[in-house]
RODO-2510 file (C-alpha; in nm, 4 decimals, decimal comma):
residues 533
     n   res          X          Y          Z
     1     x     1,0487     0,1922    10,3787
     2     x     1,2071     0,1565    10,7155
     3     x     1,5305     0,0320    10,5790
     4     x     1,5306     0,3839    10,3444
     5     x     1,4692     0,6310    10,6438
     6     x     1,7383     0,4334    10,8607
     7     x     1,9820     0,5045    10,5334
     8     x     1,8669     0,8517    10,5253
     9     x     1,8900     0,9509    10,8970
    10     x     2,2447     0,7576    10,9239
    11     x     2,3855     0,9625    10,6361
    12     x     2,2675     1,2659    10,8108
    13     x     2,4469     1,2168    11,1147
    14     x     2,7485     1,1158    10,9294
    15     x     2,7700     1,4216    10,7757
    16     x     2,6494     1,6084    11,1385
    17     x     2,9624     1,4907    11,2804
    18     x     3,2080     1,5577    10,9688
    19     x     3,0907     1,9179    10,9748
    20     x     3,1589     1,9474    11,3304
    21     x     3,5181     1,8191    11,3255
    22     x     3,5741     2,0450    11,0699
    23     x     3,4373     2,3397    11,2759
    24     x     3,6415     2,2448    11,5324
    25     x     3,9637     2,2555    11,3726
    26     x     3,8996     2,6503    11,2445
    27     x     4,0077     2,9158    11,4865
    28     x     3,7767     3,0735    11,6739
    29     x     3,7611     3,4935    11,6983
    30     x     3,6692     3,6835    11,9704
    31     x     3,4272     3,9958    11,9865
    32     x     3,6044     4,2905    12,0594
    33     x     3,5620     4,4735    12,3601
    34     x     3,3219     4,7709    12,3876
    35     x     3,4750     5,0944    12,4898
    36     x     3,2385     5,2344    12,6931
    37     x     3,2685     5,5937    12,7639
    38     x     3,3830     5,6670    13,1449
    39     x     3,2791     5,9809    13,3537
    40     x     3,5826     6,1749    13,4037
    41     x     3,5495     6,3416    13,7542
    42     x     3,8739     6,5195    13,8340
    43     x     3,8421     6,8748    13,6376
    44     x     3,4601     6,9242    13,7193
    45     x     3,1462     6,8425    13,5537
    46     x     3,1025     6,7336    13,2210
    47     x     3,3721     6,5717    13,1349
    48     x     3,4801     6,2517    12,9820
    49     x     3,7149     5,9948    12,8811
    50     x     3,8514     6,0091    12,5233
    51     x     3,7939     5,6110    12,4689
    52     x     4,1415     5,4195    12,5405
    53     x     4,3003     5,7263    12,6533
    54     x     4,3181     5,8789    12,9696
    55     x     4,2601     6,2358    12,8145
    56     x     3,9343     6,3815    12,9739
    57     x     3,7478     6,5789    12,7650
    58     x     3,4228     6,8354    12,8060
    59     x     3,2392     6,9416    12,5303
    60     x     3,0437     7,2574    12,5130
    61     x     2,8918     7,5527    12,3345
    62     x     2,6376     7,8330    12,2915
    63     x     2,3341     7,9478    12,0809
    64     x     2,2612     8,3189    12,1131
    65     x     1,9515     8,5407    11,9343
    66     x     2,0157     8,9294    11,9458
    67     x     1,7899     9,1740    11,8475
    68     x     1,8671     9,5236    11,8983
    69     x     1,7449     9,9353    11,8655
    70     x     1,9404    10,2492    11,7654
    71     x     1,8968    10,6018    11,7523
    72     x     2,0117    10,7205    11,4160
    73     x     1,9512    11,1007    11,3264
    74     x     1,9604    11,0898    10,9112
    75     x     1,8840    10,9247    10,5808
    76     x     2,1162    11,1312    10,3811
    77     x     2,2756    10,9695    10,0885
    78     x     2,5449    10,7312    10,1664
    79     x     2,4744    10,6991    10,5598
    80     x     2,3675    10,4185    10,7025
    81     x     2,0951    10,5599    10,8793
    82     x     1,9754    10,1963    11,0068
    83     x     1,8096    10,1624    11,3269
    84     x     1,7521     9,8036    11,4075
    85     x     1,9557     9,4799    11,3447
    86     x     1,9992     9,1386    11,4374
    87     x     2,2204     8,8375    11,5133
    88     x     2,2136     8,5079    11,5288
    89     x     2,5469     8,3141    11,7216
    90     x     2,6575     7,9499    11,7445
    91     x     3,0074     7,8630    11,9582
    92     x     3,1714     7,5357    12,0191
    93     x     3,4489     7,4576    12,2752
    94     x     3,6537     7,1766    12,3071
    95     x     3,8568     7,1305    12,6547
    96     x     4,0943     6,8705    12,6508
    97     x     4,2832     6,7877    12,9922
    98     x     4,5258     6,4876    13,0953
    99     x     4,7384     6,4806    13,4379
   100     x     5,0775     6,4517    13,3766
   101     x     5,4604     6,4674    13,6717
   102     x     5,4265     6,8152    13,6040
   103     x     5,0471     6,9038    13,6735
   104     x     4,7603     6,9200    13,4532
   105     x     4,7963     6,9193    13,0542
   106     x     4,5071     7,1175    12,8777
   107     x     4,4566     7,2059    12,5007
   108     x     4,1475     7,4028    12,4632
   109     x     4,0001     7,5524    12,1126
   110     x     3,6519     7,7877    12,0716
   111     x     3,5067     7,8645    11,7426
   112     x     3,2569     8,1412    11,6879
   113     x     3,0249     8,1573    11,3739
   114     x     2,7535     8,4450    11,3154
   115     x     2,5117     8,5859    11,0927
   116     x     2,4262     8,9936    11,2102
   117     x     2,2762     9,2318    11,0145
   118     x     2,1591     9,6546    11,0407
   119     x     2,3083     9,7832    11,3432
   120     x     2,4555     9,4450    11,5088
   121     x     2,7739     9,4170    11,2585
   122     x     3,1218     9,5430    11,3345
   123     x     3,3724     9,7324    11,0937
   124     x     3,6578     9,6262    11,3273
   125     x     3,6014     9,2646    11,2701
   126     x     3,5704     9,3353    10,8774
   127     x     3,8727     9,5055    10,8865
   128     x     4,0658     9,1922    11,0231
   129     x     3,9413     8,9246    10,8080
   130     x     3,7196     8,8249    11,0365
   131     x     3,3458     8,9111    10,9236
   132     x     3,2678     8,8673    10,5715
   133     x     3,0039     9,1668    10,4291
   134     x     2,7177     9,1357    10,1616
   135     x     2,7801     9,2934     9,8669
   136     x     2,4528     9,3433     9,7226
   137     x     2,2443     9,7252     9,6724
   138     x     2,0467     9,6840     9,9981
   139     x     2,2880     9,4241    10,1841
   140     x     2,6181     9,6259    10,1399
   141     x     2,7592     9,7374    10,5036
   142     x     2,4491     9,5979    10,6434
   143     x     2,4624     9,1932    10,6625
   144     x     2,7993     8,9870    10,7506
   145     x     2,8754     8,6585    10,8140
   146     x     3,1217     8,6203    11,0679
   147     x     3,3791     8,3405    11,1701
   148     x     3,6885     8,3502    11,4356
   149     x     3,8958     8,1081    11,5807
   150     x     3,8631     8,3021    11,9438
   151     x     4,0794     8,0232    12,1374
   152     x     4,3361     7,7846    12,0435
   153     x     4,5909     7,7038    12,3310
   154     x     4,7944     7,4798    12,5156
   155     x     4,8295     7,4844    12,9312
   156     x     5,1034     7,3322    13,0816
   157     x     5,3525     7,4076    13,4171
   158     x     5,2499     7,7732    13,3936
   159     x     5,3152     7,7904    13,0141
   160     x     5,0440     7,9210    12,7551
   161     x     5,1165     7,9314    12,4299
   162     x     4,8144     7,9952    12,1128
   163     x     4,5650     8,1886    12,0485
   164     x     4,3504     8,3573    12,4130
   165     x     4,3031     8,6668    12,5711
   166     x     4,5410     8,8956    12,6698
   167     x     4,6679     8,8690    12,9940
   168     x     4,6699     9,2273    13,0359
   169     x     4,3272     9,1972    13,0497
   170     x     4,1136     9,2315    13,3484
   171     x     3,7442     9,3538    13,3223
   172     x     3,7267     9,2478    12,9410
   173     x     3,3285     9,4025    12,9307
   174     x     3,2664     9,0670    13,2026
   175     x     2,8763     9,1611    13,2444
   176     x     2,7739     9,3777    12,9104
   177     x     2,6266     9,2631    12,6211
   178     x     2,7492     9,5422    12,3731
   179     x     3,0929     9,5480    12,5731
   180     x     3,0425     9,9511    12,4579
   181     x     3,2530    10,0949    12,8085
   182     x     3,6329    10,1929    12,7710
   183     x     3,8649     9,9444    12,8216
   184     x     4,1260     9,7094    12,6905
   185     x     3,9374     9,3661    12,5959
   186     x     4,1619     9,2017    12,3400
   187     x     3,9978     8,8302    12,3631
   188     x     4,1444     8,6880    12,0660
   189     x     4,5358     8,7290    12,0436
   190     x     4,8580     8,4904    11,9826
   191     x     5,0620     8,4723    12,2466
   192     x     5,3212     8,3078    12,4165
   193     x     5,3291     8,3368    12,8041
   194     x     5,4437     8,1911    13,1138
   195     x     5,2635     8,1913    13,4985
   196     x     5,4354     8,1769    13,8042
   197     x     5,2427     8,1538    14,1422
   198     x     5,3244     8,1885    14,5148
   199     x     5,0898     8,0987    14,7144
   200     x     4,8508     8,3034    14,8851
   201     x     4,6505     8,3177    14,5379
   202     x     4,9929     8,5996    14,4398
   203     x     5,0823     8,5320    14,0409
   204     x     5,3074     8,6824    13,8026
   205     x     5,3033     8,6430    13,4170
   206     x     5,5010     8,7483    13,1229
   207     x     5,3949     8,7520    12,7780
   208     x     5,5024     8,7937    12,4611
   209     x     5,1993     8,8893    12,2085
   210     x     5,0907     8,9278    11,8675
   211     x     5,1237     9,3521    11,8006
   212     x     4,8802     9,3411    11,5164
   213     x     4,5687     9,2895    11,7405
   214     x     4,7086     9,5923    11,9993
   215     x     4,7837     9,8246    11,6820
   216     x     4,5625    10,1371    11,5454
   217     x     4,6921    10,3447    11,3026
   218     x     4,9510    10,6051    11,2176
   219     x     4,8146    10,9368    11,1031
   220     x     4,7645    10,9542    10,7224
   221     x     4,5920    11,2851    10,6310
   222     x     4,5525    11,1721    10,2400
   223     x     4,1956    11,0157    10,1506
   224     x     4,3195    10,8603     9,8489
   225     x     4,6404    10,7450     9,9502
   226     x     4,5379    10,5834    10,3053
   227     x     4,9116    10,4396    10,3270
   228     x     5,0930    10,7486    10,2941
   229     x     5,1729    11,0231    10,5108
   230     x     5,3851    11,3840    10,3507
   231     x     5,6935    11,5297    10,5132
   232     x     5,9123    11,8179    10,4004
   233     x     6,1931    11,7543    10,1885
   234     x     6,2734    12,1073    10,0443
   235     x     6,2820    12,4535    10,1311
   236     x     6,2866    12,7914     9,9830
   237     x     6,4254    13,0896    10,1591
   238     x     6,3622    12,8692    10,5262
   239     x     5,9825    12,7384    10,3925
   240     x     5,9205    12,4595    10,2953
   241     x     5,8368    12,4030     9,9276
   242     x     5,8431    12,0160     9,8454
   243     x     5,7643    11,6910    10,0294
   244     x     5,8150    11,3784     9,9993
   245     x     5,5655    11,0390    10,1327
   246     x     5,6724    10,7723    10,3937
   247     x     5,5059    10,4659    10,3806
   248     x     5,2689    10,4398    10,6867
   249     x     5,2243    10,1079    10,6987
   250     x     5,3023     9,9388    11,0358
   251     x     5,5677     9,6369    11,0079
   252     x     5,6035     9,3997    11,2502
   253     x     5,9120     9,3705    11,4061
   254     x     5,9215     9,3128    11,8270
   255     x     5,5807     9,1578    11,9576
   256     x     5,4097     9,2904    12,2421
   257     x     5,5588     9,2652    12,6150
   258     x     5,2958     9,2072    12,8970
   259     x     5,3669     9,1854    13,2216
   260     x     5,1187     9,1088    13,5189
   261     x     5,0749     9,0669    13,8802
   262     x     4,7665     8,9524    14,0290
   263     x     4,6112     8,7937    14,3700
   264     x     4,3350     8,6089    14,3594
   265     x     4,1577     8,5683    14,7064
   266     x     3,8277     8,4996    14,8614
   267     x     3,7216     8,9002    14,9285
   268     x     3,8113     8,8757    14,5036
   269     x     4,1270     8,9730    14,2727
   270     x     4,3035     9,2559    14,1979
   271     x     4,5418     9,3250    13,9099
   272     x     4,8343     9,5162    13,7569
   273     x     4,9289     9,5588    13,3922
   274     x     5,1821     9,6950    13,2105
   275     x     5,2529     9,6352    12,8363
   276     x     5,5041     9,7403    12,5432
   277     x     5,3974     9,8392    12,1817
   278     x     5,6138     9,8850    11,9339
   279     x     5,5142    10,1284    11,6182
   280     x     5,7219    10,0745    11,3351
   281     x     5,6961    10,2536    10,9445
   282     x     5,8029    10,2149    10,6320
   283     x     6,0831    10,4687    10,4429
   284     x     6,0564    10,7822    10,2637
   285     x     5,9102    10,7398     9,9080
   286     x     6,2100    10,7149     9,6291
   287     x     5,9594    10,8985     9,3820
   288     x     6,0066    11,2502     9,2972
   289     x     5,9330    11,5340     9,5682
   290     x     5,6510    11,7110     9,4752
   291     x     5,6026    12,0674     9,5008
   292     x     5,8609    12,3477     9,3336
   293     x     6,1651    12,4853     9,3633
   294     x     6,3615    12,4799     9,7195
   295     x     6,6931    12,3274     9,8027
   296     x     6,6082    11,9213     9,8388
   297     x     6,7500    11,8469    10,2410
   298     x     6,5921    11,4717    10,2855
   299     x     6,4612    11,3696    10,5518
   300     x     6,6091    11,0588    10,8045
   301     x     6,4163    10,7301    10,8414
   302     x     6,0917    10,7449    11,0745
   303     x     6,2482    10,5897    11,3889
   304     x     6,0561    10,3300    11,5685
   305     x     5,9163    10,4177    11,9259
   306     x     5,7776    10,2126    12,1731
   307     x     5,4623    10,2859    12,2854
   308     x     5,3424    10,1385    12,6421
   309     x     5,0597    10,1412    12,8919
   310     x     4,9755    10,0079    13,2626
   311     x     4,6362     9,9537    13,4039
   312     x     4,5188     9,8621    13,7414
   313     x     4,1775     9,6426    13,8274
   314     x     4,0191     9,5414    14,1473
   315     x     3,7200     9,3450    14,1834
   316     x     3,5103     9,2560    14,5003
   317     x     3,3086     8,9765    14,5847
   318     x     3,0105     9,0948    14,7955
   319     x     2,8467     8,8018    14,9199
   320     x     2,6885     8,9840    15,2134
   321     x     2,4621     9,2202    14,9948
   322     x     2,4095     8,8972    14,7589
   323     x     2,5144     8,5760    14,6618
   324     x     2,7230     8,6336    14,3036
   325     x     2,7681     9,0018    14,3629
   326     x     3,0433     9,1743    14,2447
   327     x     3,1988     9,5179    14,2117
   328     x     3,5298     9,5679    13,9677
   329     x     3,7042     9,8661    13,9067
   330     x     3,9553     9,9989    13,6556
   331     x     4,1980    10,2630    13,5225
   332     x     4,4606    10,2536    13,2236
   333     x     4,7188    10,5146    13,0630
   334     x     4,8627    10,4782    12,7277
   335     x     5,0989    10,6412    12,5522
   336     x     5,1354    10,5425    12,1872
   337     x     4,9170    10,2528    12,2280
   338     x     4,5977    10,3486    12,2668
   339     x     4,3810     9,9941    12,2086
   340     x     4,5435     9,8960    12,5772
   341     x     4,3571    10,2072    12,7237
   342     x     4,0407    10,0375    12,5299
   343     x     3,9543    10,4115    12,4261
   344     x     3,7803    10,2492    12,0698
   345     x     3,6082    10,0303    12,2115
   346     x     3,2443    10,2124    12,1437
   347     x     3,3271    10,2157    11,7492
   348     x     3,5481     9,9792    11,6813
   349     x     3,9170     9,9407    11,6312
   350     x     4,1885     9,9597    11,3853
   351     x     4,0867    10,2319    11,1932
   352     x     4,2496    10,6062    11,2347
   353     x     3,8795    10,7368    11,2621
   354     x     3,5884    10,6155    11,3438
   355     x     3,2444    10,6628    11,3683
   356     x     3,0852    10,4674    11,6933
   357     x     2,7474    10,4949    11,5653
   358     x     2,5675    10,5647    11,2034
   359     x     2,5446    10,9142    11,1008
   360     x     2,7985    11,0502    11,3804
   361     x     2,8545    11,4477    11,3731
   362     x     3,1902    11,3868    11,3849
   363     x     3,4270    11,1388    11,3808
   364     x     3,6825    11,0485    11,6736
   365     x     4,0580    10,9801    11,5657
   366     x     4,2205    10,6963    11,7545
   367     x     4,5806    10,6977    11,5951
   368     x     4,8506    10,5834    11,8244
   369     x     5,0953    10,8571    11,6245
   370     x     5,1440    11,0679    11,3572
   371     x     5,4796    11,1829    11,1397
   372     x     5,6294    11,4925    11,2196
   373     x     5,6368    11,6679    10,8692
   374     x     5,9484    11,8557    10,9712
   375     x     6,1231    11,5962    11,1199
   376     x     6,0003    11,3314    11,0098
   377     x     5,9053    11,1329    11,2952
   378     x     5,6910    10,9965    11,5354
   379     x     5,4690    11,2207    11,7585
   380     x     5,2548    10,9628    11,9845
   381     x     4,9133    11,0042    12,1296
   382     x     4,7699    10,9666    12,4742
   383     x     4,4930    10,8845    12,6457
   384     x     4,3112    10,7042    12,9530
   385     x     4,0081    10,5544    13,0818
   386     x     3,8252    10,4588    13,4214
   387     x     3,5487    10,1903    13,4184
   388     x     3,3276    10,0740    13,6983
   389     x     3,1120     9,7300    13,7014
   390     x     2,8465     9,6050    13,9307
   391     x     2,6314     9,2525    13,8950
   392     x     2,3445     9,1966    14,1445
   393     x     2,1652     8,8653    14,1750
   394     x     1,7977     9,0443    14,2775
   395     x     1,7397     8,6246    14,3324
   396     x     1,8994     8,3207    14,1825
   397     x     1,6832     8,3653    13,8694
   398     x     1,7285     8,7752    13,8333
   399     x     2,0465     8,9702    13,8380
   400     x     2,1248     9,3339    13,6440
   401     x     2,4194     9,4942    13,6317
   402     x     2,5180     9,8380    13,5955
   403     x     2,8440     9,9630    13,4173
   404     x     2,9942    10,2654    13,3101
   405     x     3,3384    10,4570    13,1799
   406     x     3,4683    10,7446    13,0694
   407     x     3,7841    10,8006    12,8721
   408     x     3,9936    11,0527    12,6883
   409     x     4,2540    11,0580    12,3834
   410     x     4,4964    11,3414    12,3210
   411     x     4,6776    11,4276    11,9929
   412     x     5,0085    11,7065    12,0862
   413     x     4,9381    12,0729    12,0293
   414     x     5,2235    12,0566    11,7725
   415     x     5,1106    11,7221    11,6250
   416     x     4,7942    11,8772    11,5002
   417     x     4,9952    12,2466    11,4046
   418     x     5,2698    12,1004    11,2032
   419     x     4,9912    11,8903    11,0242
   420     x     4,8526    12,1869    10,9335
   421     x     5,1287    12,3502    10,8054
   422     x     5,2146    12,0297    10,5574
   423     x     4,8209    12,1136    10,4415
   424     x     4,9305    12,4537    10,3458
   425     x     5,1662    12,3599    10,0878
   426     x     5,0060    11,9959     9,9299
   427     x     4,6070    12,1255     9,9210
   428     x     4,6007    12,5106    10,0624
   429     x     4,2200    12,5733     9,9174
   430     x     4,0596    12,2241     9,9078
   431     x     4,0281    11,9286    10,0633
   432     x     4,0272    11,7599     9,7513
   433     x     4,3656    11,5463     9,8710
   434     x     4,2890    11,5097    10,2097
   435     x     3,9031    11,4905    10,2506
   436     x     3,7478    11,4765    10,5706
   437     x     4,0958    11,4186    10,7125
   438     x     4,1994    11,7943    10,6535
   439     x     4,3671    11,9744    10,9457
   440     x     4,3292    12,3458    10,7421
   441     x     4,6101    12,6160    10,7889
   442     x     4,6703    12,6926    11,1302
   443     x     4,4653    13,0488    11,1744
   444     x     4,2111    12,9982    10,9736
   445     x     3,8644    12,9502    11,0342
   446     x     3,8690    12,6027    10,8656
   447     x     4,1818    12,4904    11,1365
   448     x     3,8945    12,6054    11,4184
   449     x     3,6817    12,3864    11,3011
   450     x     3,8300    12,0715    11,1276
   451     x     3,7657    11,7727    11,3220
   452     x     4,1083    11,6303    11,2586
   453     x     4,3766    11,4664    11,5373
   454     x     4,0998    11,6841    11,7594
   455     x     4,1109    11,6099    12,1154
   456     x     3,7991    11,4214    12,2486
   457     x     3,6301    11,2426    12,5284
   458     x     3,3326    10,9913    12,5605
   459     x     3,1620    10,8636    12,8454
   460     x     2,9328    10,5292    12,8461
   461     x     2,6454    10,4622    13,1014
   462     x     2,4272    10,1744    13,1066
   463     x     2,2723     9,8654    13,2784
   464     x     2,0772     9,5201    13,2187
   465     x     1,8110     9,2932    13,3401
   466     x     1,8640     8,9293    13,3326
   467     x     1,6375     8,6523    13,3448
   468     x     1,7652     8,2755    13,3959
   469     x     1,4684     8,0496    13,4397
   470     x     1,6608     7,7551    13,4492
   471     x     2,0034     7,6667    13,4563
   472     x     2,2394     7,8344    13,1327
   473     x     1,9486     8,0016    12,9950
   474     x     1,9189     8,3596    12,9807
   475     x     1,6843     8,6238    12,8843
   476     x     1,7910     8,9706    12,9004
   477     x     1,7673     9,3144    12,7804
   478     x     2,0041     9,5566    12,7615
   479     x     2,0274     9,9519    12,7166
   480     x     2,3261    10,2153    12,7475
   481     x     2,3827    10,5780    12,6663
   482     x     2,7301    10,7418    12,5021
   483     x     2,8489    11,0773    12,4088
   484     x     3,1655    11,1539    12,2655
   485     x     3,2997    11,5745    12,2318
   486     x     3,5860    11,7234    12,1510
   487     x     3,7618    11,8887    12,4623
   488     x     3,8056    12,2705    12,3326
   489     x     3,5932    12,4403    12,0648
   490     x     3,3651    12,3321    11,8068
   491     x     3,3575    12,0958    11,4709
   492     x     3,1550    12,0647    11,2024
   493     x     2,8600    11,9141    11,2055
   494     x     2,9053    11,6853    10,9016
   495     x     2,5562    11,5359    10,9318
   496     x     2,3688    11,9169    10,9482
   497     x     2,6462    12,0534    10,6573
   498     x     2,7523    11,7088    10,4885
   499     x     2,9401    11,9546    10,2114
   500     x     3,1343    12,1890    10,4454
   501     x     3,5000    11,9275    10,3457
   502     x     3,4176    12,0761     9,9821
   503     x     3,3907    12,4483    10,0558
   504     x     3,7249    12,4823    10,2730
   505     x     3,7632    12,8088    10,1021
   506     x     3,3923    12,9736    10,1238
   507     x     3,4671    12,8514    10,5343
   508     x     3,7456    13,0826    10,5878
   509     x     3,6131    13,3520    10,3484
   510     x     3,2602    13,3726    10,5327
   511     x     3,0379    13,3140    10,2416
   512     x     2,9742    12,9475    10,3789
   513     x     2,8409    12,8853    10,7335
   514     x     2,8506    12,5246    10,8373
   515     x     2,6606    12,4129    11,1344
   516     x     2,9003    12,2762    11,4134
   517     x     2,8137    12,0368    11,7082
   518     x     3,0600    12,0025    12,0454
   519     x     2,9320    11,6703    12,1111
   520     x     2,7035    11,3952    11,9700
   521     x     2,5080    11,0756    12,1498
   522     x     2,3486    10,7656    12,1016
   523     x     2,1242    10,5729    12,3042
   524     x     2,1440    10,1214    12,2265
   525     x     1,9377     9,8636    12,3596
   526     x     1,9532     9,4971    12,2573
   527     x     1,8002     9,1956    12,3614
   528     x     1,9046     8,8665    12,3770
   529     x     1,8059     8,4992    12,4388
   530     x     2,1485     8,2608    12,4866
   531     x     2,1294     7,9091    12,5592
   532     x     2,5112     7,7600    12,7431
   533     x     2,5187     7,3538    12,7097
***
């Protein structure tokens, strides 16, 4: 027995050691390193390391709940006549930064995603691809899902080049919820630009921009033909007789020029913009004139023109009433470019007409120019606005803010006449063609009252009440007042006479009254919970 566990334990350790001078001869692999994320401390807090790189990156975003109340006067059939709606927001931003020779590298991208419904949804947004409406009975024009890539640039030695905010920008709606006062706030544009500075907190910048984002409409008076505006192409005895249709459709051609100077000091900044804005149509149609009779003249190509605008900002830090107080205040003229005066800003953008809330009396037109139907080409519009901004802290958790602006677009005394003289000959008793678009024939009661390439004028007025219990979380309410009027005379009422575009002739005979408004109003309020990480 002792002889067989001797065997057994020496055969054991024979094979012990063969196994470990077998081991020995493999090679032997190392664990690989951990790469352990590093604080990144020199752009500020929240940033980080890209493991293995020394790209510092911060990621962020936002959650935001919106609830919101508005007056709305009528149920009729077909308006909207919603008073509440609601939204829910998520955003996520990426900020990339390395440190180069020639100063700090940054790529930085935001996307926005939301569901809104009722009165929270926007028709400008729709109209660019951006928001995506329901198409059901009760969900039509009243729930969208919305997406945008709002940033998506590159920083580096004073160059910018993606997608950002305008630089002609300066107040850009910085304490409002709505963002409802005048304005130019274009926060989501492609551009290329490039910064210089000198000292003292003095910079200059010139950009070259996108001109789709800046653009509203040319006048096109036909309903069914959106893309088309007439212009006279034959005459009998010295009137005119037969037109022709040029293709209203912008094309892009030159961008946008921008050009900016700006300090930025401790008492605050102050700004001055000027910008470029090219508006550029199609040729006259090759189809057959319409109308009869009259000796054919043609008319020359619808030159381009280039619209422009300036603006000047200030804003003041006021420390000694409160810490975080500030006052800005701000002024732009545009000629031909109307968006850069931010006159749309209460309804929405990119449409000729608008209506800024549902069942409007009227509707405001915000085309940058209409065609000459004699000559054939561009008449611009003009307008202007003035806003003024102030945020107090009440306390570190409390602050409000009041804002307001007033603003005014105006279509030429001859734009709107020689419109109304093309209405004469293509739809003389009906509006049938042209719809609510009609001018009318100058002299009749119809012209009085059409609401047309009218001149108008709005003014916003409104404050807030924010509470932040704890850092990047806010609780607030918000609640503003517009009107909107047309400068001279009266319009019809299309909400109190919703068939006066389909009696044109009963109008200027007598036999059909329609009730007419100068002005109109709305009162908003909205509240909102929005969480910043």
């Amino acid at each position: 027995m002792n002889v067989l566990k001797r065997s057994l334990l020496g055969s054991a350790a024979a094979l012990a050691a063969a196994g470990s001078a077998h081991a020995a001869d493999l090679p032997v692999k190392k664990a690989a390193p951990i790469a352990y994320v590093r604080v990144c401390s020199a752009f500020g807090a929240g940033f980080f390391y890209i493991p293995r790189t020394d790209t510092c990156l911060r990621i962020s975003g936002r959650a935001r709940f919106e609830a919101a109340y508005q007056t709305s006067s009528s149920r009729q059939p077909g308006a909207a006549g919603d008073t509440s709606g609601y939204r829910g927001l998520a955003r996520f931003n990426l900020d990339a930064r390395t440190q180069t020779a020639y100063g700090t590298l940054r790529a930085f991208a935001r996307l926005d995603a939301a569901s809104r419904t009722g009165v929270i949804h926007s028709g400008t947004m729709l109209r660019i691809g951006q928001a995506y409406g329901a198409t059901g009975v009760d969900e039509a024009g009243r729930v969208q899902q919305y997406v945008n890539v709002d940033k998506a640039f590159i920083q580096f030695a004073g160059l910018t080049a993606g997608r950002a905010s305008s630089f002609y920008d300066f107040y850009a709606h910085d304490f409002e919820f709505y963002g409802a006062t005048s304005g130019s706030d274009n926060a989501s544009t492609n551009l290329l630009a490039y910064t210089g500075t000198f000292g003292n907190g003095l910079s200059a910048t010139v950009s070259i921009e996108d001109p789709v984002f800046t653009r509203s409409p040319v006048f096109a008076p036909f309903t069914n033909a959106a893309a088309v505006t007439p212009v006279f192409v034959g005459y009998t005895n010295g009137v005119p007789s037969r037109y022709g249709n040029v293709d209203t459709i912008q094309r892009s051609r030159l961008p946008d020029f921008v050009g900016v100077l700006r300090v930025d000091q401790d008492w605050g900044s102050a700004q001055l913009s000027a910008a470029t804005h090219e508006i550029n149509v199609g040729n006259l149609s090759t189809a057959t004139a319409a109308g009869t009779g009259g000796v054919l003249t043609g008319i020359p190509h619808t030159n381009a023109v280039q619209g422009w605008a300036v603006q000047g900002g200030v804003k003041f830090n006021l420390p000694s009433i409160a810490p975080g107080d500030t006052l800005y205040l701000q002024g732009a003229y545009a000629n031909g470019a109307q968006s850069y005066a931010g006159y749309c800003m209460i309804a929405g953008c990119y449409r000729q007409s608008n209506t800024g809330f549902d069942t409007q009396k009227f509707e405001q037109y915000f085309a940058d120019a209409s065609i000459n139907p004699f000559t054939g080409q561009l008449q611009t519009s003009t307008s202007f606005s003035a806003v003024a901004s102030y945020l107090h802290y009440w306390s570190p958790e409390w602050r409000s803010a009041l804002f307001g602006s007033y603003g005014e677009q105006d279509f030429s005394a001859g734009a709107r006449l020689a419109q109304g003289a093309l209405y004469s000959l293509v739809s003389p008793s009906s509006t049938a063609v042209f719809g609510s678009n009609a001018v009318g024939v100058p002299g009749t009661r119809f012209y009085q009252l059409s609401q047309a390439l009218r001149d108008t004028y709005q003014f916003v007025l409104g404050g807030s009440l924010i509470w932040s219990p704890v850092t990047d979380l806010d609780i607030g309410v918000e609640a503003f007042y517009t009107q909107i009027g047309v400068r001279n005379g009266r319009v019809i009422d299309a909400d109190k006479s919703p068939t006066a575009y389909a009696n044109v002739a009963g109008i200027n005979a007598g036999t059909f009254v329609p009730r007419t408004a100068t002005q109109d109003s709305m009162t908003h309020v909205r509240f909102r919970v929005q969480r910043d990480f």
